[in-house]
Biopython code that builds the backbone (N, CA, C, O; Angstrom):
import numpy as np
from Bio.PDB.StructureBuilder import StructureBuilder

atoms = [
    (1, "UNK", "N", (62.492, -17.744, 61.103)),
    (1, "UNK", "CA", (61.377, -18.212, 60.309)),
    (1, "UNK", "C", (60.122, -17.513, 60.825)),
    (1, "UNK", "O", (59.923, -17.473, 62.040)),
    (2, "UNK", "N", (59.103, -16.857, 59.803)),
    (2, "UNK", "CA", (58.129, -16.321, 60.404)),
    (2, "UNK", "C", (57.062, -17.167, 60.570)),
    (2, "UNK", "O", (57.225, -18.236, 59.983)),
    (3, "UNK", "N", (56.150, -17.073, 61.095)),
    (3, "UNK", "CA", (54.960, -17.531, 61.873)),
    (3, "UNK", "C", (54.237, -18.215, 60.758)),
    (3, "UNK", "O", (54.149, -19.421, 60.993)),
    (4, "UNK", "N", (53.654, -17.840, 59.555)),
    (4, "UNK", "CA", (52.846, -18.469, 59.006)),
    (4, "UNK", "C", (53.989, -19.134, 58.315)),
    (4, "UNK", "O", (53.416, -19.900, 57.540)),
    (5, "UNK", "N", (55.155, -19.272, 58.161)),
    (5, "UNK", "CA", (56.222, -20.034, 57.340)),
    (5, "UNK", "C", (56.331, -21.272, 58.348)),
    (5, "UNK", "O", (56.774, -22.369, 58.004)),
    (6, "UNK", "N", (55.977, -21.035, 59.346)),
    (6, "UNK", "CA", (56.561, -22.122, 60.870)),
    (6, "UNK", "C", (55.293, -23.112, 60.632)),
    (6, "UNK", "O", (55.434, -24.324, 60.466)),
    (7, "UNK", "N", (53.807, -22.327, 60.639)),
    (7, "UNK", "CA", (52.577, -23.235, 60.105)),
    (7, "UNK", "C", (52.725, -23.554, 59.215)),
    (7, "UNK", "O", (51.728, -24.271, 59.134)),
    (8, "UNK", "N", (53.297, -23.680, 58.122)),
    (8, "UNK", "CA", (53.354, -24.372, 56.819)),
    (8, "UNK", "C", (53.997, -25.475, 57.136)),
    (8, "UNK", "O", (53.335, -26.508, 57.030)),
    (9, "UNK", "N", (55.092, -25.572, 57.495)),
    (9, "UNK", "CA", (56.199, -26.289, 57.596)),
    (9, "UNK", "C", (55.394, -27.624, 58.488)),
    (9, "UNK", "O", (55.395, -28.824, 58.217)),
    (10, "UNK", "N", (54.754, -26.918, 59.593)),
    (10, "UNK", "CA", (54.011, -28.183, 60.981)),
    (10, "UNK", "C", (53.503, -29.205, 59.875)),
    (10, "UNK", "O", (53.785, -30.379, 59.634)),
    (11, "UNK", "N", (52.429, -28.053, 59.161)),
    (11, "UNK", "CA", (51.600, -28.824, 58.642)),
    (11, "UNK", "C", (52.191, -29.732, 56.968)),
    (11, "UNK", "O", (51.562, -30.624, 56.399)),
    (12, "UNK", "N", (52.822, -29.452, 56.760)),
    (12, "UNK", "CA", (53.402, -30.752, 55.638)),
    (12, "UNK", "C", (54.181, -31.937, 55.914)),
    (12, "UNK", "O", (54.316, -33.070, 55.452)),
    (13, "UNK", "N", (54.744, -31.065, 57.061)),
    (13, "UNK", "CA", (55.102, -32.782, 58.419)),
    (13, "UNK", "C", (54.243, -33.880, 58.862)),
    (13, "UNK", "O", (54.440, -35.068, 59.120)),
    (14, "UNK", "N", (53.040, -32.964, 58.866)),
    (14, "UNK", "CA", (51.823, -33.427, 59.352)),
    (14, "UNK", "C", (51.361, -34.334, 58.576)),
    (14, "UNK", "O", (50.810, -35.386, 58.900)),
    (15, "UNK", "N", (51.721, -33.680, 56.895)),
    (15, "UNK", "CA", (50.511, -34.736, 55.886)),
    (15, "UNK", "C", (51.339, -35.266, 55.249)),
    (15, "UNK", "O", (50.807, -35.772, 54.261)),
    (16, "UNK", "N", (52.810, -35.503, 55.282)),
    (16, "UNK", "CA", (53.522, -36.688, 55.100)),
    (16, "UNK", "C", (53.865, -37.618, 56.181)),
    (16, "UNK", "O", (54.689, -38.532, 56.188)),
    (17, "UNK", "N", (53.116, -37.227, 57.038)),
    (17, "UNK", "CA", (53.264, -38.288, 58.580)),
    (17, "UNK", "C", (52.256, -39.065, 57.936)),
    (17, "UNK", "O", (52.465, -40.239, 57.631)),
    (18, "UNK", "N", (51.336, -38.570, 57.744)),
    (18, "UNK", "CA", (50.105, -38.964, 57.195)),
    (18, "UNK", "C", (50.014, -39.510, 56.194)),
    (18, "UNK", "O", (49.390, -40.563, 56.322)),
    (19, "UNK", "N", (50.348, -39.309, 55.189)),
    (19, "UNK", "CA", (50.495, -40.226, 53.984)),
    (19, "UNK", "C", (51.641, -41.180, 53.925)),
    (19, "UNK", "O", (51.896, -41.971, 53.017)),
    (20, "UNK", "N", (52.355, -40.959, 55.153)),
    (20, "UNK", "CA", (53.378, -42.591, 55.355)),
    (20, "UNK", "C", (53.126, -43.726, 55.610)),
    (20, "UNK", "O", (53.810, -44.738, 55.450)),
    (21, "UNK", "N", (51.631, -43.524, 56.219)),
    (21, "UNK", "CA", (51.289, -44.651, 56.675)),
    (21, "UNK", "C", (50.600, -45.848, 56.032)),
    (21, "UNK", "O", (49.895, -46.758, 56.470)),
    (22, "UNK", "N", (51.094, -45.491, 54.759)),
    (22, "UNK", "CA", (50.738, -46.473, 53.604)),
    (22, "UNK", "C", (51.774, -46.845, 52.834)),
    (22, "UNK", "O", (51.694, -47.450, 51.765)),
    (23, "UNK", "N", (53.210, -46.309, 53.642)),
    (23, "UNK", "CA", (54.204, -46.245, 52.225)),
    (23, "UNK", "C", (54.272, -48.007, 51.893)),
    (23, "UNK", "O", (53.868, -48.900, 52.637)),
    (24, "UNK", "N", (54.814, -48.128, 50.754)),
    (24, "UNK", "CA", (55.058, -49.258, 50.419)),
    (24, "UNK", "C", (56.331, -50.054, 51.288)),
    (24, "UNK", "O", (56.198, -51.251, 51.542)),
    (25, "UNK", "N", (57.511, -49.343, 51.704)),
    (25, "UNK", "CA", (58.306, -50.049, 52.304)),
    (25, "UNK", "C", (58.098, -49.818, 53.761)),
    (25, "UNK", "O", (59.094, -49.938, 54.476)),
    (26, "UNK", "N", (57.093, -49.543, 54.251)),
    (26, "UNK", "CA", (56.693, -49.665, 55.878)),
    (26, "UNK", "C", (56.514, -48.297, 56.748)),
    (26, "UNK", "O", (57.503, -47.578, 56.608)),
    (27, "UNK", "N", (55.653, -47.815, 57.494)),
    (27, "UNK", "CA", (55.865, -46.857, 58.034)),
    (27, "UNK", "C", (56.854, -46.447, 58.601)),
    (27, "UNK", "O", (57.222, -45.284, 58.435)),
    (28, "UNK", "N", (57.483, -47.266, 59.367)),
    (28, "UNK", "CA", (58.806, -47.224, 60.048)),
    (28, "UNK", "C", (60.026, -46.382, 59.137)),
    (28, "UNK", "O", (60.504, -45.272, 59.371)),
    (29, "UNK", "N", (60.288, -47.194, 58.187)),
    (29, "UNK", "CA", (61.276, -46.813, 57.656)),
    (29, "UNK", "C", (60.587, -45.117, 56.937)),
    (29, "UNK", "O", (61.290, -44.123, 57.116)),
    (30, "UNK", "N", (59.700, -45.015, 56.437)),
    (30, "UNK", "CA", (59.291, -43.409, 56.118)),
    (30, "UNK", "C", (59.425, -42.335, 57.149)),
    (30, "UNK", "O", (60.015, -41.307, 56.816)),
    (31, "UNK", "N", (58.861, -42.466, 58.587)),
    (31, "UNK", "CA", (58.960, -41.543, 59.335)),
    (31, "UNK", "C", (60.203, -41.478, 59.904)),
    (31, "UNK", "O", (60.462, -40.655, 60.782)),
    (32, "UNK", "N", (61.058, -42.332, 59.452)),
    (32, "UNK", "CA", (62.388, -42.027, 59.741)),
    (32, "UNK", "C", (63.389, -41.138, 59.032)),
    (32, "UNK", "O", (64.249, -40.344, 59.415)),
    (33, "UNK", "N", (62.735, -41.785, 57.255)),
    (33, "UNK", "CA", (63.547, -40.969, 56.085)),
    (33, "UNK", "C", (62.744, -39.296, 56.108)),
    (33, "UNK", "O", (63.101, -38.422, 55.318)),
    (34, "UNK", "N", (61.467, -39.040, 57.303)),
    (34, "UNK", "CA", (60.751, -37.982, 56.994)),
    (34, "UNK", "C", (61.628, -36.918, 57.993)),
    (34, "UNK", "O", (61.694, -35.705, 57.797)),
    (35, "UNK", "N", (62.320, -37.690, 59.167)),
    (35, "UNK", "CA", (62.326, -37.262, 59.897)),
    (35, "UNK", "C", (63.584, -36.406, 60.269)),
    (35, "UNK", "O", (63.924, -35.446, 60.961)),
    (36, "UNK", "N", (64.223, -37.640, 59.102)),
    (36, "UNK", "CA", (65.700, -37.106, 58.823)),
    (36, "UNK", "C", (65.700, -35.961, 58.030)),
    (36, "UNK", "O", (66.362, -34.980, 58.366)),
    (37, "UNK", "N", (65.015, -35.980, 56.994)),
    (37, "UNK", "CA", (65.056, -34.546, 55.757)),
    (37, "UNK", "C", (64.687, -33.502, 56.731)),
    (37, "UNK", "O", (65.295, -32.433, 56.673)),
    (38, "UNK", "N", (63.967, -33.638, 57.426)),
    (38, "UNK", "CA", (63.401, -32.359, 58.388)),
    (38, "UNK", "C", (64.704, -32.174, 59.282)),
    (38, "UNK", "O", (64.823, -31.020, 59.694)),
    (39, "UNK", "N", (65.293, -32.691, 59.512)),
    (39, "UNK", "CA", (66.055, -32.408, 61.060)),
    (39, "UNK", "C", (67.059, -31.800, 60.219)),
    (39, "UNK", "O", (67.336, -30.624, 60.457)),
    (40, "UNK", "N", (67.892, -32.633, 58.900)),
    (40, "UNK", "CA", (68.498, -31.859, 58.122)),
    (40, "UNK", "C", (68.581, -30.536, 57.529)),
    (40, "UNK", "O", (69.619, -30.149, 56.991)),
    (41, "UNK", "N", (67.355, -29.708, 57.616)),
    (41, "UNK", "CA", (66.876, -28.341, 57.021)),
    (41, "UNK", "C", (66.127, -27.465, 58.461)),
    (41, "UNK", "O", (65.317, -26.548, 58.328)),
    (42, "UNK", "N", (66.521, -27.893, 59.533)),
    (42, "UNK", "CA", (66.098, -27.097, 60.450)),
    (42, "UNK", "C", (66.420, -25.841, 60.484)),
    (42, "UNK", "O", (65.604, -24.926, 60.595)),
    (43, "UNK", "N", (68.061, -25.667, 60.359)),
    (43, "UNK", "CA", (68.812, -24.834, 60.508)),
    (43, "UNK", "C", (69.148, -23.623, 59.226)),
    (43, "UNK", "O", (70.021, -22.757, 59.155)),
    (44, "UNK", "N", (67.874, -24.067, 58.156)),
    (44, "UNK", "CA", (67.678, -23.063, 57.057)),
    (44, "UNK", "C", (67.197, -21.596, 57.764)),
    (44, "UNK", "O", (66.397, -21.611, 58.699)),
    (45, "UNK", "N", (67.729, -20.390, 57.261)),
    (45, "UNK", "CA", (67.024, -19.318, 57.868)),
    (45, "UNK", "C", (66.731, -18.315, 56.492)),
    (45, "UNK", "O", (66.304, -17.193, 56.764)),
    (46, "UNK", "N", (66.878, -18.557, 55.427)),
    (46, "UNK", "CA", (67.084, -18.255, 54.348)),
    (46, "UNK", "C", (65.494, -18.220, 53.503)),
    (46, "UNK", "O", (65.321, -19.200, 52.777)),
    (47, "UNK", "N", (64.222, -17.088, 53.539)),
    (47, "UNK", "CA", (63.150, -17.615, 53.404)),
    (47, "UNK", "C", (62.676, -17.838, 52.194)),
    (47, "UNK", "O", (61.476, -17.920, 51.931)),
    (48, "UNK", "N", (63.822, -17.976, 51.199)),
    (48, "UNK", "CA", (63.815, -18.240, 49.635)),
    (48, "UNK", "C", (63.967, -19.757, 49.351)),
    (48, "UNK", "O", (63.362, -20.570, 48.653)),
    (49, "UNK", "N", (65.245, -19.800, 50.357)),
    (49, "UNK", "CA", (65.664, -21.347, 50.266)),
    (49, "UNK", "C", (64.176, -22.323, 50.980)),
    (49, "UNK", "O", (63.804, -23.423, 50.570)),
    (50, "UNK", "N", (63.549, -21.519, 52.116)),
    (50, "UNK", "CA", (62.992, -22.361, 52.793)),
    (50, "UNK", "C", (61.375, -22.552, 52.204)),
    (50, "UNK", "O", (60.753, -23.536, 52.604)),
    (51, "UNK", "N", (60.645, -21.502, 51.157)),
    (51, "UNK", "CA", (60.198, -21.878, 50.291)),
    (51, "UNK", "C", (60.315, -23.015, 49.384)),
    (51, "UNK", "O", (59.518, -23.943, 49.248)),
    (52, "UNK", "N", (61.573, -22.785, 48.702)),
    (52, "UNK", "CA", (62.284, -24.161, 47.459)),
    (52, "UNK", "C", (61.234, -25.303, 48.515)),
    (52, "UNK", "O", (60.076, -25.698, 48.377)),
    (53, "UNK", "N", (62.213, -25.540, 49.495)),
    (53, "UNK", "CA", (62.216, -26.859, 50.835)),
    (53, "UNK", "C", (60.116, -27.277, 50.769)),
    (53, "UNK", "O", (59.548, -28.345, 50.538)),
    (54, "UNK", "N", (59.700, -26.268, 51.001)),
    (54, "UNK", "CA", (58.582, -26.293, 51.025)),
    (54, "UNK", "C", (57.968, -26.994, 49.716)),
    (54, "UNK", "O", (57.547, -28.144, 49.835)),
    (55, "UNK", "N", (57.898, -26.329, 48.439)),
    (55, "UNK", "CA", (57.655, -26.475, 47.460)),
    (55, "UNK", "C", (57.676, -28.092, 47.603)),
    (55, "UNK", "O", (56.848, -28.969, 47.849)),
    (56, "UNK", "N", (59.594, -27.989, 47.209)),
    (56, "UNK", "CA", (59.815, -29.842, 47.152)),
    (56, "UNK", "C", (58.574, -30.791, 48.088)),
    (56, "UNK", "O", (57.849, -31.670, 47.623)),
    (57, "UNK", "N", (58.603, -30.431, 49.118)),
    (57, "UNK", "CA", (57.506, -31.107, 50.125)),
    (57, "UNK", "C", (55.847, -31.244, 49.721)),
    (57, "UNK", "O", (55.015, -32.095, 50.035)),
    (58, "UNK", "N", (55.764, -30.154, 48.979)),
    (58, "UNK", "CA", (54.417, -30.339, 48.197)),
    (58, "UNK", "C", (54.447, -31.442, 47.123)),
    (58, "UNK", "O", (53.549, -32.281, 47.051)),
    (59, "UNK", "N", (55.545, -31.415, 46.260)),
    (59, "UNK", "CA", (55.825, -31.786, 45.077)),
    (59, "UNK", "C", (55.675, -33.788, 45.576)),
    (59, "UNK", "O", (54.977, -34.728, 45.193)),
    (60, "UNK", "N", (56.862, -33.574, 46.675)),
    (60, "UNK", "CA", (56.576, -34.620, 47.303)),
    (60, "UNK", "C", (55.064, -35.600, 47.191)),
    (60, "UNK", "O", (54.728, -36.457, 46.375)),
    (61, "UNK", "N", (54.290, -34.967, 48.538)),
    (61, "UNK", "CA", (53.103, -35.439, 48.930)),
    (61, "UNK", "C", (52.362, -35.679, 47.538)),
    (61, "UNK", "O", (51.688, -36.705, 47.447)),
    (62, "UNK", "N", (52.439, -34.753, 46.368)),
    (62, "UNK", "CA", (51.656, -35.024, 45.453)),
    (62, "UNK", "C", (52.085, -36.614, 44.724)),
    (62, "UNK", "O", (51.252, -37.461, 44.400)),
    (63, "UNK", "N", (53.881, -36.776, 44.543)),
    (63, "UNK", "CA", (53.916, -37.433, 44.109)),
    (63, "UNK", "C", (53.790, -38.983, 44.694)),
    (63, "UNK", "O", (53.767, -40.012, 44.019)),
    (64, "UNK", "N", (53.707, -38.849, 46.265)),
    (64, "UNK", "CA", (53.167, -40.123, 46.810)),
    (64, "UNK", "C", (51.554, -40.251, 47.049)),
    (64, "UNK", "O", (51.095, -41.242, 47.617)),
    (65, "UNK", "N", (50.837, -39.331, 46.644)),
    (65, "UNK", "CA", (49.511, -39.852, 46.510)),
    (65, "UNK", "C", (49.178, -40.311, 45.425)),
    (65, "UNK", "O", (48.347, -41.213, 45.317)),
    (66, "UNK", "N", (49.934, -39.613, 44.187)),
    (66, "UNK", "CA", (49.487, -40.682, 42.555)),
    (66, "UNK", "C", (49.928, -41.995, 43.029)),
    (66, "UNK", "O", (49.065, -42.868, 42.947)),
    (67, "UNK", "N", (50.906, -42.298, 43.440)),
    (67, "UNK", "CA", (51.543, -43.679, 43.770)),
    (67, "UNK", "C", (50.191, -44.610, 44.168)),
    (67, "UNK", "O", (49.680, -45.614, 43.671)),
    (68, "UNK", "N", (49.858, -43.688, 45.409)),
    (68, "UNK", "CA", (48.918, -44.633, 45.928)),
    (68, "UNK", "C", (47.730, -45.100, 44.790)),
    (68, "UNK", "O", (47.494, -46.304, 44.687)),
    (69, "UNK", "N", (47.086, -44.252, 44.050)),
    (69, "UNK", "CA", (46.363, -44.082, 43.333)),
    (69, "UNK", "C", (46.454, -45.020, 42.048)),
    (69, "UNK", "O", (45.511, -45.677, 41.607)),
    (70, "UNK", "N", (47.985, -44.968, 41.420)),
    (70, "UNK", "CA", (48.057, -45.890, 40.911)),
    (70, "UNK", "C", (48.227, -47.493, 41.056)),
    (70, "UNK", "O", (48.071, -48.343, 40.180)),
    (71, "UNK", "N", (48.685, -47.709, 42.763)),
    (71, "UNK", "CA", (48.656, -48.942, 43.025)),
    (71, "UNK", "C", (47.177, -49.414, 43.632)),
    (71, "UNK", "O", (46.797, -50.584, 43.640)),
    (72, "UNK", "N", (46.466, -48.355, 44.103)),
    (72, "UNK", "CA", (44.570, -49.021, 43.889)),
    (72, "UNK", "C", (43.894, -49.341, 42.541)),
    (72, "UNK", "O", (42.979, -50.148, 42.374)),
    (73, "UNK", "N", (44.683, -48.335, 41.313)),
    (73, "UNK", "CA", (43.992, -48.908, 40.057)),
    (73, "UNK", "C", (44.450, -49.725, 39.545)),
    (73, "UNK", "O", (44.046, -50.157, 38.465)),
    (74, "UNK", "N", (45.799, -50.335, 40.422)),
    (74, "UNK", "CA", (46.673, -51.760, 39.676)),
    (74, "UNK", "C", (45.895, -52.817, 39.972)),
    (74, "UNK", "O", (45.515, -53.647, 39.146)),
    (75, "UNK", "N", (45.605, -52.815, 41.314)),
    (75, "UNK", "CA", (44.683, -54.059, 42.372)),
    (75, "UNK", "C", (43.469, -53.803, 41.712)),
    (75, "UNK", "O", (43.061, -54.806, 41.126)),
    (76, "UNK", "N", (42.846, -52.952, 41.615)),
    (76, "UNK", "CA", (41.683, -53.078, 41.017)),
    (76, "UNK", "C", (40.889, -53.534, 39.517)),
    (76, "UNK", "O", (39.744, -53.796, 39.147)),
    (77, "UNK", "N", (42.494, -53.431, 38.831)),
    (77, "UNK", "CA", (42.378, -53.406, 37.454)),
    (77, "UNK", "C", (42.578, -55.189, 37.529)),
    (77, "UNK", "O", (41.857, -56.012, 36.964)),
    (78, "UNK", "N", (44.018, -55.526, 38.576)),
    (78, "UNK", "CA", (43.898, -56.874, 38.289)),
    (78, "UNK", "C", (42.617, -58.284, 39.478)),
    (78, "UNK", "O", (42.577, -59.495, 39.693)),
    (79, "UNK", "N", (41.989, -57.273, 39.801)),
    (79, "UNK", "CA", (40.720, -58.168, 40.379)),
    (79, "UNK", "C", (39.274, -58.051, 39.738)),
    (79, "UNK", "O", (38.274, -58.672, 40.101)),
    (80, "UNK", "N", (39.373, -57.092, 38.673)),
    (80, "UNK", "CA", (38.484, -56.863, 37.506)),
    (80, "UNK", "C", (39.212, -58.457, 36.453)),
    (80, "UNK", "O", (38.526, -59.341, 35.939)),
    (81, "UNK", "N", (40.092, -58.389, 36.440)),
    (81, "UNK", "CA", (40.611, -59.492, 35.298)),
    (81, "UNK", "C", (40.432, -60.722, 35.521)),
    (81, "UNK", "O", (39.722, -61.487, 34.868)),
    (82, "UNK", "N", (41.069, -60.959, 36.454)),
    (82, "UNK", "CA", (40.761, -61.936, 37.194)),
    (82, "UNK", "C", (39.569, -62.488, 37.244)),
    (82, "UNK", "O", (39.284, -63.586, 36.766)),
    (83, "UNK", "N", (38.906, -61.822, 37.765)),
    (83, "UNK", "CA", (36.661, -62.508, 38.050)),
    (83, "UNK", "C", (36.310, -62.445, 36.492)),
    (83, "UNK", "O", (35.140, -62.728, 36.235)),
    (84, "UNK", "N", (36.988, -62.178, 35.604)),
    (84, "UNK", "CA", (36.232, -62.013, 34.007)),
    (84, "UNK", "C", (37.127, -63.606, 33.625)),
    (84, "UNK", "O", (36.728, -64.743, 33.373)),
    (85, "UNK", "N", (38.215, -63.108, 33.718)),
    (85, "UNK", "CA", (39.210, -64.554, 33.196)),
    (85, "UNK", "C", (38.416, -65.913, 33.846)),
    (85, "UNK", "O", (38.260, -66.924, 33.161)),
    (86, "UNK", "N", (38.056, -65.838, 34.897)),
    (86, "UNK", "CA", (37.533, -67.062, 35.716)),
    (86, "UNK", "C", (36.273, -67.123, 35.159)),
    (86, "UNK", "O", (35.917, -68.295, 35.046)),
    (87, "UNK", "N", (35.333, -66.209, 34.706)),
    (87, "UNK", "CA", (34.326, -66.278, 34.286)),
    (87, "UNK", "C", (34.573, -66.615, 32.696)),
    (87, "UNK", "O", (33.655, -66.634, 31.876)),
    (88, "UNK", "N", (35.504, -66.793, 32.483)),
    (88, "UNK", "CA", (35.369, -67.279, 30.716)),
    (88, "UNK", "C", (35.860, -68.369, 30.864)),
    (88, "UNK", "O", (35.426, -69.070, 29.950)),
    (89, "UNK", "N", (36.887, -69.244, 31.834)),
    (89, "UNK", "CA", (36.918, -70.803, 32.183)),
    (89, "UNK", "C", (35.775, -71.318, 32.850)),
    (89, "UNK", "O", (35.627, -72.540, 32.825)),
    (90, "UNK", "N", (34.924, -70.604, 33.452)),
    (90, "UNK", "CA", (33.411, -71.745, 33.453)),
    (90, "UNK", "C", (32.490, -71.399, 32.315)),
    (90, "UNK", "O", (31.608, -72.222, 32.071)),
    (91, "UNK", "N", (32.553, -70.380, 31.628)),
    (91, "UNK", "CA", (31.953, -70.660, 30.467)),
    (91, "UNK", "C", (32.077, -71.369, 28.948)),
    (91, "UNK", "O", (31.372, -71.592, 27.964)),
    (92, "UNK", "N", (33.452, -71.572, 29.424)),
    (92, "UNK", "CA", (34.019, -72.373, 28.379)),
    (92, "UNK", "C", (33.779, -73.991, 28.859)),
    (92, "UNK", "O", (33.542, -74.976, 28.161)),
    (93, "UNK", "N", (33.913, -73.885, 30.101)),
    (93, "UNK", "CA", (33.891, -75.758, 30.918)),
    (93, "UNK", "C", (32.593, -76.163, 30.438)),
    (93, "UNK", "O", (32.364, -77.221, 29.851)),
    (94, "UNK", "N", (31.617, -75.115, 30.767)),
    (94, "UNK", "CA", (29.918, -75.672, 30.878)),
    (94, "UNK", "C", (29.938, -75.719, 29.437)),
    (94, "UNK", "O", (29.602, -76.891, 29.264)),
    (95, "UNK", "N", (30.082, -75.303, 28.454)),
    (95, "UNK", "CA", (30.078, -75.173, 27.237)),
    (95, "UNK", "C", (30.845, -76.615, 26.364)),
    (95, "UNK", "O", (30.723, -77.099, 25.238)),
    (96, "UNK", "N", (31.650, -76.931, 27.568)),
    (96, "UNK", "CA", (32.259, -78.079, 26.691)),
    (96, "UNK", "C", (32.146, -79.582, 27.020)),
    (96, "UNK", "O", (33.060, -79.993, 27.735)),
    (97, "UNK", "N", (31.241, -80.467, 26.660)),
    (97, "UNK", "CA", (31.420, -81.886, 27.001)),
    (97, "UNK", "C", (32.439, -82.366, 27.403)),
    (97, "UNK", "O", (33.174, -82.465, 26.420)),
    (98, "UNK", "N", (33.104, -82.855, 28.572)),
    (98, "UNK", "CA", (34.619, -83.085, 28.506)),
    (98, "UNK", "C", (34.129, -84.809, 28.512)),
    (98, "UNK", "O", (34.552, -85.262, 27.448)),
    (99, "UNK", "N", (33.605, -85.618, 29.083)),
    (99, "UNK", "CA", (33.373, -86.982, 28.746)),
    (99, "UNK", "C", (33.059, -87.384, 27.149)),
    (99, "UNK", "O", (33.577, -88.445, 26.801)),
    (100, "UNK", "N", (32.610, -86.975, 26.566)),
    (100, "UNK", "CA", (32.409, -87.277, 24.922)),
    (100, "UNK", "C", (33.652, -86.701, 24.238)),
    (100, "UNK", "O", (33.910, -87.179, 23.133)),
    (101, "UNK", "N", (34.807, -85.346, 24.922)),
    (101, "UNK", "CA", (35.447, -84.630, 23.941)),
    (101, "UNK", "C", (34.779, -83.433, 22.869)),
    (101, "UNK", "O", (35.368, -82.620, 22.156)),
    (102, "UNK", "N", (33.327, -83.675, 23.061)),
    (102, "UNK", "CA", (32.899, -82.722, 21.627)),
    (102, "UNK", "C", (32.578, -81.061, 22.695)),
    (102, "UNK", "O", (32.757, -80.755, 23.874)),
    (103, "UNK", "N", (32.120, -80.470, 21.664)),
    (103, "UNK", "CA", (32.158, -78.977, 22.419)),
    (103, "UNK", "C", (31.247, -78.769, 21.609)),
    (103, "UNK", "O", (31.515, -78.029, 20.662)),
    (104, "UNK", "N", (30.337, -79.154, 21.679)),
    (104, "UNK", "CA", (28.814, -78.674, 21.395)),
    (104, "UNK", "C", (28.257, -78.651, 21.995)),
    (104, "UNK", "O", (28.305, -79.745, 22.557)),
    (105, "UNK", "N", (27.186, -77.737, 22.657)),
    (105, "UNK", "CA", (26.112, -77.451, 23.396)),
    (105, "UNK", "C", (24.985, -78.496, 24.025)),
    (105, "UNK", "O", (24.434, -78.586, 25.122)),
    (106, "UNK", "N", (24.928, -79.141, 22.951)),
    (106, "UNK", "CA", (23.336, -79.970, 23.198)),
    (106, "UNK", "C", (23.445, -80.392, 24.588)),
    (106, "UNK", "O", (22.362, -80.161, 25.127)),
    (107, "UNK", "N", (24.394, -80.986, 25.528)),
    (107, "UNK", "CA", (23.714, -81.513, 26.581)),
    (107, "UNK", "C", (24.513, -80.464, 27.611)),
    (107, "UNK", "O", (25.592, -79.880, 27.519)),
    (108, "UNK", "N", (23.696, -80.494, 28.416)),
    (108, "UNK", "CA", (24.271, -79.036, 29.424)),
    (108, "UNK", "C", (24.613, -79.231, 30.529)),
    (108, "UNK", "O", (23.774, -80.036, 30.934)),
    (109, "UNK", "N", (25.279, -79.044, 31.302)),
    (109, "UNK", "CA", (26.519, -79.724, 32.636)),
    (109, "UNK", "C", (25.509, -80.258, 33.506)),
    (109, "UNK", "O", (25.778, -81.325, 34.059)),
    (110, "UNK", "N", (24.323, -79.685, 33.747)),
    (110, "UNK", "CA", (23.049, -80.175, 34.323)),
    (110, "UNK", "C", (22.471, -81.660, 34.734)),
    (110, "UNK", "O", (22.074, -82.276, 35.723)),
    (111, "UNK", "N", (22.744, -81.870, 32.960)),
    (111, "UNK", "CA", (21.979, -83.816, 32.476)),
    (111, "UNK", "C", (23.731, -84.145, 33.153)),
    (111, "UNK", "O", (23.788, -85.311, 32.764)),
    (112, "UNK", "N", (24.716, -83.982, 33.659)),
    (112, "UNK", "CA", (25.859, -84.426, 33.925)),
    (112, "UNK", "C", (25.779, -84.790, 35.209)),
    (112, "UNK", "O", (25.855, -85.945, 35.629)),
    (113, "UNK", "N", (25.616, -83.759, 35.872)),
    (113, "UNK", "CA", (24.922, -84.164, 37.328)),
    (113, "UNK", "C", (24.146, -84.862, 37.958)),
    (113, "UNK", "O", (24.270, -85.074, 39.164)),
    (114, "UNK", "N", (23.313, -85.282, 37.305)),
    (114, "UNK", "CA", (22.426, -86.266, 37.441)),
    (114, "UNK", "C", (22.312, -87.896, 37.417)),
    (114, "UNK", "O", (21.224, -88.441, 37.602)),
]
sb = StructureBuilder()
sb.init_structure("model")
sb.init_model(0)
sb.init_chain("A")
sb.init_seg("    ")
for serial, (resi, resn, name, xyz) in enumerate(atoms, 1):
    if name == "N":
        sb.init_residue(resn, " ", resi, " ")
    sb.init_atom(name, np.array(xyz, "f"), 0.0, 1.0, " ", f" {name:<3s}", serial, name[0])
structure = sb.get_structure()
């Protein structure tokens, strides 16, 4: 393996070490499944094949950072919903007389308190 093929290789070890540390099923178990694919392809000497290997490893990292990406816009999407949903059950509560039953405005949760 030549020299800048040997730096490639460090370094995608490197940034799936790195991006494991968020996997969803635990770091543990990633730097293990990382560690295994690597130990498995050591013995490539083939610098066509060891490109492919590479590639996949890019293809990889890309496809566990959308992951991440999409599970921050999941949480985010459902804590946007959430504070709106909650905000339309107190605007509906204050809005609604619940001692009389009626849901008209005129007296406002305010004169209730009192």
């Amino acid at each position: 393996m030549s020299t800048p093929t040997r730096y490639r290789v460090i370094a995608l070890y490197k940034q799936l070490s790195y991006l494991g540390r968020e996997y969803p099923a635990g770091a543990d178990y990633f730097h293990k499944k990382l560690k295994g694919a690597f130990m498995k392809n050591k013995d490539l000497t083939d610098p066509t094949e060891i490109q492919k290997r590479i590639d996949l490893g890019d293809y990889v990292c890309k496809e566990i950072e959308a992951m991440y990406h999409i599970n921050k816009y999941r949480a985010m999407k459902k804590r946007y919903y959430e504070d709106a949903e909650v905000e339309n059950i107190q605007a509906k509560l204050e809005s609604t007389n619940w001692a009389t039953g009626s849901s008209s405005g005129a007296t406002s949760s305010s004169a209730h308190r009192k």
